[in-house]
OpenMM code with the backbone's topology and positions (N, CA, C; nanometers):
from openmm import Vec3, app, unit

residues = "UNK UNK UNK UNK UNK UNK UNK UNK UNK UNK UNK UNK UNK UNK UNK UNK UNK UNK UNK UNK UNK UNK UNK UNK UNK UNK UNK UNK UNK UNK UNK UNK UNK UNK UNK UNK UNK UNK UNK UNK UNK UNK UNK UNK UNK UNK UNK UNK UNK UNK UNK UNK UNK UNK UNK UNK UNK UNK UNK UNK UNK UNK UNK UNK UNK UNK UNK UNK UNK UNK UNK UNK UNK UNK UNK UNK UNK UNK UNK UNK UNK UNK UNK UNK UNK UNK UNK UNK UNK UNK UNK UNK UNK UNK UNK UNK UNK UNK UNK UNK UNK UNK UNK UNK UNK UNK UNK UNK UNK UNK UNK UNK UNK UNK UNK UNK UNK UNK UNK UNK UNK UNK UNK UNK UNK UNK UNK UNK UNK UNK UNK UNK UNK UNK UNK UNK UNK UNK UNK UNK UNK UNK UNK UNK UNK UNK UNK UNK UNK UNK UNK UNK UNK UNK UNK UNK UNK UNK UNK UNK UNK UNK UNK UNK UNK".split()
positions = [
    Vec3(1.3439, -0.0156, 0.6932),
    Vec3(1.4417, 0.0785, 0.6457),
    Vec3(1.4362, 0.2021, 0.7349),
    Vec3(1.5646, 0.2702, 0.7933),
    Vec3(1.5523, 0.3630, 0.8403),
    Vec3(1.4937, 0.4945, 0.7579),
    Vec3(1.4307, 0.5600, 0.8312),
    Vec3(1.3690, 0.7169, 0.7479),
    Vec3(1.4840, 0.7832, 0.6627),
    Vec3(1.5727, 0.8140, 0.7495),
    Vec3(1.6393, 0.8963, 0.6909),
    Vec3(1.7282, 0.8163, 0.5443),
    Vec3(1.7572, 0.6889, 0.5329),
    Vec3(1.7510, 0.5885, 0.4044),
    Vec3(1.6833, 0.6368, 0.3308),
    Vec3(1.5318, 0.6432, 0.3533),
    Vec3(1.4300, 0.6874, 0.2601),
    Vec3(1.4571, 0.7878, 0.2160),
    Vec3(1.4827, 0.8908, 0.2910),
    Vec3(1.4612, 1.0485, 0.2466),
    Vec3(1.5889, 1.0579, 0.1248),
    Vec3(1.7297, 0.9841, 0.1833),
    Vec3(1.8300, 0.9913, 0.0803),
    Vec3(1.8056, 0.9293, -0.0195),
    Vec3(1.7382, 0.8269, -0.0421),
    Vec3(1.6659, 0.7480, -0.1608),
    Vec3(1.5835, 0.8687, -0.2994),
    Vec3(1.4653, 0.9057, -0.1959),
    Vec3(1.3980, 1.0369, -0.2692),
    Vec3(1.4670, 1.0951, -0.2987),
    Vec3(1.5570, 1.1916, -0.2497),
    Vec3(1.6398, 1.2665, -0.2828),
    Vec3(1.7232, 1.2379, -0.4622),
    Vec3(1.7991, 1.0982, -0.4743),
    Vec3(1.8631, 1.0431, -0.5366),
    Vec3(1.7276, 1.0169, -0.6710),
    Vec3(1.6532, 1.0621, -0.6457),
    Vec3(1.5496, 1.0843, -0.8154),
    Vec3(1.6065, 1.1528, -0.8701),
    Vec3(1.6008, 1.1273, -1.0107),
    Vec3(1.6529, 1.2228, -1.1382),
    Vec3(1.5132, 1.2660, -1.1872),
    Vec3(1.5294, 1.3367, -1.3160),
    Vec3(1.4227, 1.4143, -1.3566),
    Vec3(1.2972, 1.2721, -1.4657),
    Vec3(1.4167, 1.1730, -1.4831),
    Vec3(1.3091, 1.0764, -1.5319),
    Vec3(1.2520, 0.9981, -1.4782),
    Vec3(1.3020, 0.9548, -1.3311),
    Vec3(1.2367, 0.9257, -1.1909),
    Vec3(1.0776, 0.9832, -1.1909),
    Vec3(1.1069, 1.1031, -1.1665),
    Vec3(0.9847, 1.1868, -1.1499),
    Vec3(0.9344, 1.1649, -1.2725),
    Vec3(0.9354, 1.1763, -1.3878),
    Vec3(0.8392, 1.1847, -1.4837),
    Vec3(0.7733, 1.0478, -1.4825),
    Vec3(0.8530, 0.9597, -1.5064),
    Vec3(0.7580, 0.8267, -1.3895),
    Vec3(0.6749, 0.8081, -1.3362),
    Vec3(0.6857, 0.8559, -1.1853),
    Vec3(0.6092, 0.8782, -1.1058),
    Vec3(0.4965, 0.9861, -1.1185),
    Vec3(0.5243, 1.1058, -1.1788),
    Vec3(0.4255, 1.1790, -1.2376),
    Vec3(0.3018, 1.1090, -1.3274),
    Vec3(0.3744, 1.0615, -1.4410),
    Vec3(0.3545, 0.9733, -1.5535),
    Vec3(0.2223, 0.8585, -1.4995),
    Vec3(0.2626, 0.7808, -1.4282),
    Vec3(0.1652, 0.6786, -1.3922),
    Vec3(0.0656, 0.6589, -1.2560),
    Vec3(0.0474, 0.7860, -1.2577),
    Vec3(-0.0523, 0.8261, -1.1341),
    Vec3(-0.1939, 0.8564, -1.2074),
    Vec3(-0.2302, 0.7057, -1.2654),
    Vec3(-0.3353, 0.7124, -1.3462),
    Vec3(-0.3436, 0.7280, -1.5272),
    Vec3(-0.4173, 0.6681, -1.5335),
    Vec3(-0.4515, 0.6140, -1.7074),
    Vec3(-0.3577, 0.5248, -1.7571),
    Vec3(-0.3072, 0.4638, -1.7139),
    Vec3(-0.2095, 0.3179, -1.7686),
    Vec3(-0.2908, 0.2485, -1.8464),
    Vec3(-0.2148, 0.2842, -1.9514),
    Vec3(-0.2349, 0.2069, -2.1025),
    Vec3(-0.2764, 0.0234, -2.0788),
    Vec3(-0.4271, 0.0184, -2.1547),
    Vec3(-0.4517, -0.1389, -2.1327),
    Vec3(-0.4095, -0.1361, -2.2860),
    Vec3(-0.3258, -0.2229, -2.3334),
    Vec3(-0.2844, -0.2815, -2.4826),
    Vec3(-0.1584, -0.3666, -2.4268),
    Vec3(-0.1485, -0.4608, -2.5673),
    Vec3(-0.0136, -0.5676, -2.5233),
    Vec3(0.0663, -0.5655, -2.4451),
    Vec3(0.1391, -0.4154, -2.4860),
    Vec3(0.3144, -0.4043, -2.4044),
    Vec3(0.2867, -0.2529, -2.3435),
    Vec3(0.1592, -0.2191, -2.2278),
    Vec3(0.1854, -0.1123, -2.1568),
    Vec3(0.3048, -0.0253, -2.1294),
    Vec3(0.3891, -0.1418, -2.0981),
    Vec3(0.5314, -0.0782, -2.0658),
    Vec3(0.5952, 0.0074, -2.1598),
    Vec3(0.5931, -0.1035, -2.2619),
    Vec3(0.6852, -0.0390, -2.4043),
    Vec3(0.5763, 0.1528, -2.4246),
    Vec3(0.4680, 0.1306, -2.3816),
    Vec3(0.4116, 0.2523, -2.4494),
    Vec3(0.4388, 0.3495, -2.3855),
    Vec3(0.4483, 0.3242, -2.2501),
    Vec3(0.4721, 0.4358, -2.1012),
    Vec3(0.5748, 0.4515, -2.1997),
    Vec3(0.7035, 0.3720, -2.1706),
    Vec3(0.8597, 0.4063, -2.1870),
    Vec3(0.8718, 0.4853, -2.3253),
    Vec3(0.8237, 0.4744, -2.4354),
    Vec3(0.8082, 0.5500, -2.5392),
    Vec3(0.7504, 0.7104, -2.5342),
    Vec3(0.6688, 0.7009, -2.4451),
    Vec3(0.6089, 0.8511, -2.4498),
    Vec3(0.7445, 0.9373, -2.2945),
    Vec3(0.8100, 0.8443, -2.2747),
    Vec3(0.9044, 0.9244, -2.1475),
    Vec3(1.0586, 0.9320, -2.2130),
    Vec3(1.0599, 0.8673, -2.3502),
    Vec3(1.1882, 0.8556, -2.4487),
    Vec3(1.2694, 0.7914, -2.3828),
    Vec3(1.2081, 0.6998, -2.3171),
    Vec3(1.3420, 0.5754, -2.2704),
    Vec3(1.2941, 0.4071, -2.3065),
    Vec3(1.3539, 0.3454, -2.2824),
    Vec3(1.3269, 0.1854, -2.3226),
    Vec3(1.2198, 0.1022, -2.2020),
    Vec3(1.1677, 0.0099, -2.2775),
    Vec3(1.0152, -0.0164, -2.1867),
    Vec3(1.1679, -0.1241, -2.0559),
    Vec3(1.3031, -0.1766, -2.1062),
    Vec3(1.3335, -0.2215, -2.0335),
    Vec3(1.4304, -0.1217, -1.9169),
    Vec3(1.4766, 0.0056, -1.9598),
    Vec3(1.4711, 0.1000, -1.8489),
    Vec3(1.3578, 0.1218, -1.7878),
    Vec3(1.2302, 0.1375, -1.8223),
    Vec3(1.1480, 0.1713, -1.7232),
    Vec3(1.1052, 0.0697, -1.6071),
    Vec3(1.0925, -0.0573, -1.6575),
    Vec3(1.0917, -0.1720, -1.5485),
    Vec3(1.1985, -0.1638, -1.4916),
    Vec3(1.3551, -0.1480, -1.5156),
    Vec3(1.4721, -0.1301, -1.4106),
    Vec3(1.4082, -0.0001, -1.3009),
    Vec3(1.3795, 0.0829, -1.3622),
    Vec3(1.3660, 0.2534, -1.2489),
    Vec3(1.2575, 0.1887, -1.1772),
    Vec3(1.1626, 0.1335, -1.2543),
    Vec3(0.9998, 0.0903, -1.1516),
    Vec3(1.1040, 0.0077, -1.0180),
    Vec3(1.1674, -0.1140, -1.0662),
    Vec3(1.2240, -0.2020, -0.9540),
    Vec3(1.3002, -0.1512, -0.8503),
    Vec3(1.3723, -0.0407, -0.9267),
    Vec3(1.4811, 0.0668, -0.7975),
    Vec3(1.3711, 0.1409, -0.7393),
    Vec3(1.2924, 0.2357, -0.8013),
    Vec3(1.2152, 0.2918, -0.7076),
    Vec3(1.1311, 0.2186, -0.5632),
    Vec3(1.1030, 0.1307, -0.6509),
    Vec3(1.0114, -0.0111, -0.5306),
    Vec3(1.1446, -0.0433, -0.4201),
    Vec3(1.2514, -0.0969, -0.4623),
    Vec3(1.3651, -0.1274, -0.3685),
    Vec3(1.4122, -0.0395, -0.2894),
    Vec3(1.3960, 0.1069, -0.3299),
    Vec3(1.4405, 0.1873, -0.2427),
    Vec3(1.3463, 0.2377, -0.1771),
    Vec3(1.1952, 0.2175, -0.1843),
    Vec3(1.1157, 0.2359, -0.1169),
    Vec3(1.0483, 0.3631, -0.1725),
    Vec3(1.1024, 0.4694, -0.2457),
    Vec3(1.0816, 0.5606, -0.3290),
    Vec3(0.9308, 0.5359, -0.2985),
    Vec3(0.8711, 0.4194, -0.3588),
    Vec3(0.7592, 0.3916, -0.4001),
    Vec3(0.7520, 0.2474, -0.3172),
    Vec3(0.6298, 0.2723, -0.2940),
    Vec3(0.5691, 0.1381, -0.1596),
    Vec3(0.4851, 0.0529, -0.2360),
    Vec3(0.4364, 0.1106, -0.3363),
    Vec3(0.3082, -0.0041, -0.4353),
    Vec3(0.3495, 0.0614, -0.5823),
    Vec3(0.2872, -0.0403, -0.6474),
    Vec3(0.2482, -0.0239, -0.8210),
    Vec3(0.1901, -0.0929, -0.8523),
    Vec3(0.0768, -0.0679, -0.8914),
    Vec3(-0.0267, -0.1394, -0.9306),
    Vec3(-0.1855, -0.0923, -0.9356),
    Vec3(-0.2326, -0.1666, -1.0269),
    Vec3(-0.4073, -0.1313, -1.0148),
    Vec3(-0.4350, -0.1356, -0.8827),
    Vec3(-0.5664, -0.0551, -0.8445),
    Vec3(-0.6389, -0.0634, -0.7572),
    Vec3(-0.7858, -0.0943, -0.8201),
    Vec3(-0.8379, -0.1775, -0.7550),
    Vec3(-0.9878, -0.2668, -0.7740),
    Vec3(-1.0781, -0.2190, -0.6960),
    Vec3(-1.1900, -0.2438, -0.7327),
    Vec3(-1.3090, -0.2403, -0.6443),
    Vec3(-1.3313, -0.3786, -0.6341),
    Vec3(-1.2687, -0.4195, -0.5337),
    Vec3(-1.2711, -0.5587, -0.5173),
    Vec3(-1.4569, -0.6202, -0.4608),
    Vec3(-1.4888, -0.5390, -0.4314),
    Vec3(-1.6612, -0.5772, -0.4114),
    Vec3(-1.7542, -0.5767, -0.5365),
    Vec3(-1.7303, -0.4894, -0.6340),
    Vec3(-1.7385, -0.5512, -0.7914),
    Vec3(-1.7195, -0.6699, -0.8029),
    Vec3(-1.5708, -0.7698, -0.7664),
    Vec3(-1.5419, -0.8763, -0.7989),
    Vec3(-1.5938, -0.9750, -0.6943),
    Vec3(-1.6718, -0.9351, -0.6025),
    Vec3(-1.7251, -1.0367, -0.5181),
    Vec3(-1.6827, -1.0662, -0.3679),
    Vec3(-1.5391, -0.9703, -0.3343),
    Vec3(-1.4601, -0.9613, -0.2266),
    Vec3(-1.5251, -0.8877, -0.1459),
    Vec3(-1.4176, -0.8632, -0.0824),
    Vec3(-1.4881, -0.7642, 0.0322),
    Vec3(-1.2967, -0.6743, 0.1156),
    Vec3(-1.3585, -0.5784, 0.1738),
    Vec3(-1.2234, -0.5419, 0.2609),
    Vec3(-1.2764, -0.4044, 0.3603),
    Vec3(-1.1704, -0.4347, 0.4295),
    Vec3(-1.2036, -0.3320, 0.5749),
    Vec3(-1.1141, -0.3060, 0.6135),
    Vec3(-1.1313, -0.1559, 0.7089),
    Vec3(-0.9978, -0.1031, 0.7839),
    Vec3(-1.0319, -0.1404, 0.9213),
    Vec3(-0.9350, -0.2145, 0.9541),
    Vec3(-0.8804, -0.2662, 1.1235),
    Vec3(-0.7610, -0.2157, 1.1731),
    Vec3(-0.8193, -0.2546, 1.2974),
    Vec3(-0.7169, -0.1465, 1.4218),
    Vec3(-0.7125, -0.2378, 1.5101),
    Vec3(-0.5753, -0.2104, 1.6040),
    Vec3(-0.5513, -0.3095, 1.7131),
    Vec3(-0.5128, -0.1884, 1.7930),
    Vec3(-0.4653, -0.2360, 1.9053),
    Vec3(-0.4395, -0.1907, 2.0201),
    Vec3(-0.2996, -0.2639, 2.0511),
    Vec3(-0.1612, -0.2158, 2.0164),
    Vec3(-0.0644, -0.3253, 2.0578),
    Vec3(0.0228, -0.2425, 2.1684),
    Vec3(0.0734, -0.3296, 2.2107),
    Vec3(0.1879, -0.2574, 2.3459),
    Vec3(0.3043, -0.2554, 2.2889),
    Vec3(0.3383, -0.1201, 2.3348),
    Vec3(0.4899, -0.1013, 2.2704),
    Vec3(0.5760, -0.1935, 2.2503),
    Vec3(0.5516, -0.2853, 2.3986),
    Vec3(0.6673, -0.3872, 2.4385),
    Vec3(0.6921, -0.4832, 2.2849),
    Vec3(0.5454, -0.5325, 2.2713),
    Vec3(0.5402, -0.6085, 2.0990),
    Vec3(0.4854, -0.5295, 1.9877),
    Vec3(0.5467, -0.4313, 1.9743),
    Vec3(0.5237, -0.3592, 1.8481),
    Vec3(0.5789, -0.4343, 1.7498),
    Vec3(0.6992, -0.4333, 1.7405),
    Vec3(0.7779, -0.5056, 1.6309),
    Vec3(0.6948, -0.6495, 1.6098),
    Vec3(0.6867, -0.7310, 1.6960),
    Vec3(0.6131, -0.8957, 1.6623),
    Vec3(0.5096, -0.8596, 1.5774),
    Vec3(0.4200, -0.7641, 1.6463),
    Vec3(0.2812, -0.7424, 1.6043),
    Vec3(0.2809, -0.7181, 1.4827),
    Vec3(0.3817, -0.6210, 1.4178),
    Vec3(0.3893, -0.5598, 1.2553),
    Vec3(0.4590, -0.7413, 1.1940),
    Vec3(0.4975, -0.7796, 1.2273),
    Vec3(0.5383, -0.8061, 1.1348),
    Vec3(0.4419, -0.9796, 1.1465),
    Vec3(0.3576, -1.0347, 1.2032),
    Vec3(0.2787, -1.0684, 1.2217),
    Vec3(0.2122, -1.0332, 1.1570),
    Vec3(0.1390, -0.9256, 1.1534),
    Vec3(0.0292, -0.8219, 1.0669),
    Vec3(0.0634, -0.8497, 0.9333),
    Vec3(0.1784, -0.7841, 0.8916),
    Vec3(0.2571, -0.8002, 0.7480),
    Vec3(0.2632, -0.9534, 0.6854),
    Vec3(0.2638, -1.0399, 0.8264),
    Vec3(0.3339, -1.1315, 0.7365),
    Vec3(0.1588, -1.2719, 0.6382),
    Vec3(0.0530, -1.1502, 0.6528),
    Vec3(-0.1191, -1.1604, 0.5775),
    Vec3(-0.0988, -1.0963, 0.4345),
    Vec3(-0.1122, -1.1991, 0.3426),
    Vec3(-0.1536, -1.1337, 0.2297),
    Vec3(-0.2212, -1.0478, 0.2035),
    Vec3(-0.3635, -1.1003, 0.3113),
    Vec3(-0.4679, -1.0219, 0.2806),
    Vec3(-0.4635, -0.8530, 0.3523),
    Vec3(-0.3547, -0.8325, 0.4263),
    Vec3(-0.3061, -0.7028, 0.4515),
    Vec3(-0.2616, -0.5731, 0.3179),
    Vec3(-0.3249, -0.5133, 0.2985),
    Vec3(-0.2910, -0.4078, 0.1995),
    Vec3(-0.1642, -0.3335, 0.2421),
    Vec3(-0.2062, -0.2569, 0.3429),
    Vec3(-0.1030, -0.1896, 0.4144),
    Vec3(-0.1293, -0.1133, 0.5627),
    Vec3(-0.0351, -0.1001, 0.6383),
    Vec3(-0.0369, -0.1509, 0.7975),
    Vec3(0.0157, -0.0009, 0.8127),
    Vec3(-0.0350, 0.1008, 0.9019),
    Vec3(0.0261, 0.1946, 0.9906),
    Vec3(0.0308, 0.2460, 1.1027),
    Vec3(0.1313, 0.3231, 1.1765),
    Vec3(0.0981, 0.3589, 1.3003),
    Vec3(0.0269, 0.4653, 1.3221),
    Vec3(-0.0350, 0.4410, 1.4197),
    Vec3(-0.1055, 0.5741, 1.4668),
    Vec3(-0.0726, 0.6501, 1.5936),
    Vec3(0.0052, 0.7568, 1.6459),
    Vec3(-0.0034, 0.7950, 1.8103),
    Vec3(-0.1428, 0.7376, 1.8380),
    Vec3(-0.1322, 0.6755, 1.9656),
    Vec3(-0.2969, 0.6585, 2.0466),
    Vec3(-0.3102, 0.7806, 2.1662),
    Vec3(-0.4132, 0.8348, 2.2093),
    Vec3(-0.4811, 0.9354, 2.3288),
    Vec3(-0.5443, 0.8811, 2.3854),
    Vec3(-0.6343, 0.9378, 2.4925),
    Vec3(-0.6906, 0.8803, 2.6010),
    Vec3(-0.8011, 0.8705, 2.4816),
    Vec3(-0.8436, 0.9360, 2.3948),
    Vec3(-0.9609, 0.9449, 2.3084),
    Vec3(-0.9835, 0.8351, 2.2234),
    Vec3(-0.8743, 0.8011, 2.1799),
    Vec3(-0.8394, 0.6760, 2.0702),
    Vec3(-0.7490, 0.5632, 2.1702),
    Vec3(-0.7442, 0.4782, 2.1416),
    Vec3(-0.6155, 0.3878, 2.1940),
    Vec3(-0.5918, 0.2788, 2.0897),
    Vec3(-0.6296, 0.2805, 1.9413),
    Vec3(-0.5924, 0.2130, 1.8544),
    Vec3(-0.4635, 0.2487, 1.8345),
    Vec3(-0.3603, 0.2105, 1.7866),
    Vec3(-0.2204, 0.2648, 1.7556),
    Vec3(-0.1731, 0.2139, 1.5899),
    Vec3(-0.2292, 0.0629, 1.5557),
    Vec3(-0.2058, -0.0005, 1.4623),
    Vec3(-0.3255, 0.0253, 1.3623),
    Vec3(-0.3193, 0.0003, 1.2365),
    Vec3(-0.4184, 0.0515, 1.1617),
    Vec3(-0.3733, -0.0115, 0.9907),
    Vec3(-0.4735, -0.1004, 0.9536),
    Vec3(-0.4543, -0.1879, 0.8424),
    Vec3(-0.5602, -0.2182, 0.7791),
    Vec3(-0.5193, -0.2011, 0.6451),
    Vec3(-0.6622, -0.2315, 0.5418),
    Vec3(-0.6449, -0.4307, 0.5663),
    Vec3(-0.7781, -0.4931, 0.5560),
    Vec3(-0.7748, -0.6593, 0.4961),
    Vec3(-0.8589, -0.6505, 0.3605),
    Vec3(-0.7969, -0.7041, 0.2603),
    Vec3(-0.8610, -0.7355, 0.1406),
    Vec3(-0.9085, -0.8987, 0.0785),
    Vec3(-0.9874, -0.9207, 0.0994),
    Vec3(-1.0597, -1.0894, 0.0784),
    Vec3(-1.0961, -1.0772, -0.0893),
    Vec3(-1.0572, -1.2384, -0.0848),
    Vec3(-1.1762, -1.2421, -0.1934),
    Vec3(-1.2998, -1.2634, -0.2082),
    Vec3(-1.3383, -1.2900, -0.1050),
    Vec3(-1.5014, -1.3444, -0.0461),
    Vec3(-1.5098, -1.2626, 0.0435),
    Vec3(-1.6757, -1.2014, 0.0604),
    Vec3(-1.7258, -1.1315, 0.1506),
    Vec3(-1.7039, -1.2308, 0.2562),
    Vec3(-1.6784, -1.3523, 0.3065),
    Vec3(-1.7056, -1.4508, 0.4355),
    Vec3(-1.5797, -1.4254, 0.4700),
    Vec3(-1.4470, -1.3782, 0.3901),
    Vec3(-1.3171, -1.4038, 0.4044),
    Vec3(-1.2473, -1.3411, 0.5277),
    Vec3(-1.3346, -1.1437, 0.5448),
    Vec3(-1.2805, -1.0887, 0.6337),
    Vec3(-1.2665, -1.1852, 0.7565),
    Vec3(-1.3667, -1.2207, 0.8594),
    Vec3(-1.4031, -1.2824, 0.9695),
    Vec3(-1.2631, -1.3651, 0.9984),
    Vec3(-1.2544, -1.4801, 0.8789),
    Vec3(-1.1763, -1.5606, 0.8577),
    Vec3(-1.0066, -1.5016, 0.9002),
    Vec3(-0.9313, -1.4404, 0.8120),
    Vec3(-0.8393, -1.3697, 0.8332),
    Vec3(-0.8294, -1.3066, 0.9795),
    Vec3(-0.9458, -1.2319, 1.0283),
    Vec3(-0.9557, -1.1420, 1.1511),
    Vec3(-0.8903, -1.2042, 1.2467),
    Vec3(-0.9854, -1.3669, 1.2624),
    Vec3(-0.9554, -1.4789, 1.3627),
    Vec3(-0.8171, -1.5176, 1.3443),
    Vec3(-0.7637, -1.5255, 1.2222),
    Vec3(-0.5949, -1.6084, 1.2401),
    Vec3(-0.5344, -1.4876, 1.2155),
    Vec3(-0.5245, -1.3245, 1.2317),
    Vec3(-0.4159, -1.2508, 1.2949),
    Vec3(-0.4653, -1.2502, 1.4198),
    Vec3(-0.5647, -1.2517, 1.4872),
    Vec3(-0.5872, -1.2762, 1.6655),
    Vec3(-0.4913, -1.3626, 1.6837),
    Vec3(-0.5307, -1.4948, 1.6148),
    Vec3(-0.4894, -1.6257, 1.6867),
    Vec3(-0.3123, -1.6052, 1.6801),
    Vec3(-0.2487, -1.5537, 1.5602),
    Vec3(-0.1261, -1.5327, 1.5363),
    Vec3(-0.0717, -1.4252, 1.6422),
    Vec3(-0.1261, -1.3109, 1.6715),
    Vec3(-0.0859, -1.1851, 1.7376),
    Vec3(-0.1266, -1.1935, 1.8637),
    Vec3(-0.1827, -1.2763, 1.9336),
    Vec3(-0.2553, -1.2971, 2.0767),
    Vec3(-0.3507, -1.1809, 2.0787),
    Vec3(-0.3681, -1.0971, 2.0377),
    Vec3(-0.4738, -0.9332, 2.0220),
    Vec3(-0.5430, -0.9374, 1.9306),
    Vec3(-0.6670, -0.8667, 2.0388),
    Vec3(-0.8202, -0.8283, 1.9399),
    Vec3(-0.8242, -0.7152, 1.8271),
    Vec3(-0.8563, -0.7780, 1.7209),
    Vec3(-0.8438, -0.7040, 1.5479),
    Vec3(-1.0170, -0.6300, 1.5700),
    Vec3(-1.0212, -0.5086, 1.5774),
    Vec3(-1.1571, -0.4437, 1.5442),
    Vec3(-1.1584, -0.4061, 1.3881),
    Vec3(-1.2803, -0.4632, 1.3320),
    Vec3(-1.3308, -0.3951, 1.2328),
    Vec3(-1.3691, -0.2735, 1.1884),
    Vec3(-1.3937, -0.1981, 1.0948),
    Vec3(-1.4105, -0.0780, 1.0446),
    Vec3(-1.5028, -0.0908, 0.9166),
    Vec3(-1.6473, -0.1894, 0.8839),
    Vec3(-1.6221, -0.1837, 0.7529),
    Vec3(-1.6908, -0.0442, 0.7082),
    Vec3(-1.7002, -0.0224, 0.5471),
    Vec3(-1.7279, 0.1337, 0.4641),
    Vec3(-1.8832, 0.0794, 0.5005),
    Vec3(-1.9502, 0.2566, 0.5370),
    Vec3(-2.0738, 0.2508, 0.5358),
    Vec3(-2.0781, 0.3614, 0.4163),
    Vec3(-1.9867, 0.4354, 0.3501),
    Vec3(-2.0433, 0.4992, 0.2775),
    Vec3(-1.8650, 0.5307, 0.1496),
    Vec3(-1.9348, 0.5426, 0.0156),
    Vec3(-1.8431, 0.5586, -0.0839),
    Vec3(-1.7642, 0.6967, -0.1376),
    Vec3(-1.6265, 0.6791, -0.1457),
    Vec3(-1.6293, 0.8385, -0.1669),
    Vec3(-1.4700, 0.8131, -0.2242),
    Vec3(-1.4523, 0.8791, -0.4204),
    Vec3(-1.3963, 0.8914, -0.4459),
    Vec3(-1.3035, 1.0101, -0.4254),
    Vec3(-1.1585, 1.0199, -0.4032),
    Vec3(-1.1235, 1.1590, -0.4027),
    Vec3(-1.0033, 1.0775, -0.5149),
    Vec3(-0.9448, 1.1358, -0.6046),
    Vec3(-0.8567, 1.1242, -0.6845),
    Vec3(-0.7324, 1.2403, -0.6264),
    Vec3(-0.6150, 1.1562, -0.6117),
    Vec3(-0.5352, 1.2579, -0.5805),
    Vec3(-0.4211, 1.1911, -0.6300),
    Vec3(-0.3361, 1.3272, -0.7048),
    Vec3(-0.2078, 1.2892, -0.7262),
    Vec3(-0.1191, 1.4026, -0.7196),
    Vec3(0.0109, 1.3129, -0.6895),
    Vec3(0.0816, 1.4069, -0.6235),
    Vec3(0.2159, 1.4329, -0.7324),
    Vec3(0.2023, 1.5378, -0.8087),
    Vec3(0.3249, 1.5722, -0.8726),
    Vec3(0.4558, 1.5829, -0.7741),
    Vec3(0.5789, 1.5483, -0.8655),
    Vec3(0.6910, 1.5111, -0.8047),
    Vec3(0.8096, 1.5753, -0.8967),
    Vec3(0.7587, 1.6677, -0.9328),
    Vec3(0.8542, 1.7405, -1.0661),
    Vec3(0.9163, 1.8535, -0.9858),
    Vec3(1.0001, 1.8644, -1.0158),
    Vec3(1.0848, 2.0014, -0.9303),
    Vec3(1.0480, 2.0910, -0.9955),
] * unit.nanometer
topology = app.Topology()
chain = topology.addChain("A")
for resn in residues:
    res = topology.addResidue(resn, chain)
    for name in ("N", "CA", "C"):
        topology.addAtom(name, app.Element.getBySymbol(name[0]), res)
């Protein structure tokens, strides 16, 4: 999608948009019908709020929804990788990259003489053996070497970003 799409997208939020997005930047109700409870405390219907969730997602408004895991609790594993791609195959490369489940999410980076990574992507496994695995078939898929990044150290920051005018 072009940027400036996006920006007219954002723009095109109403005030229950934002309370939304305000709204579920943490503590989502675990009981039967989450939805129905969000949509009740925002005075709209749990089936308006799944319509706004789907427009926001479609218009890009919003790029994810969903839990986030400590997937190494569950036995997984995940790491931030970086490539090195040439402009010439930027486009192949992303969408190559993208086209891994186990890809969270993929960005660019300017590269310097200091850095020359440009690409930059979380992998999320379900098995600690899984990263390796994946690493080798975006090489083998992208013709380019995937460097690893894994966490040597833990660090929560909680951040949310109000969106209320």
């Amino acid at each position: 999608m072009h940027e400036t799409a996006r920006f007219d997208a954002i723009d095109a939020i109403d005030t229950v948009d934002r309370a939304i997005i305000d709204g579920l930047q943490g503590g989502f109700p675990i009981c039967e019908r989450p939805y129905a409870q969000v949509a009740s405390g925002l005075g709209i219907t749990e089936e308006q709020l799944l319509g706004r969730l789907r427009r926001l997602l479609a218009t890009r408004v919003l790029t994810r929804f969903g839990p986030l895991f400590q997937v190494e609790r569950m036995g997984g594993a995940f790491v931030l990788a970086a490539m090195c791609v040439p402009e010439a195959g930027w486009q192949r490369s992303v969408e190559v990259v993208n086209s891994f489940p186990e890809v969270a999410h993929n960005y660019r980076r300017e590269s310097d003489r200091n850095c020359r990574f440009n690409m930059w992507f979380v992998l999320a496994t379900e098995t600690t053996d899984g990263i390796p695995a994946v690493i080798r078939r975006i090489e083998e898929a992208s013709g380019l070497p995937v460097f690893s990044f894994p966490k040597l150290s833990e660090y929560f920051v909680e951040m949310k970003l109000s969106v209320r005018a």
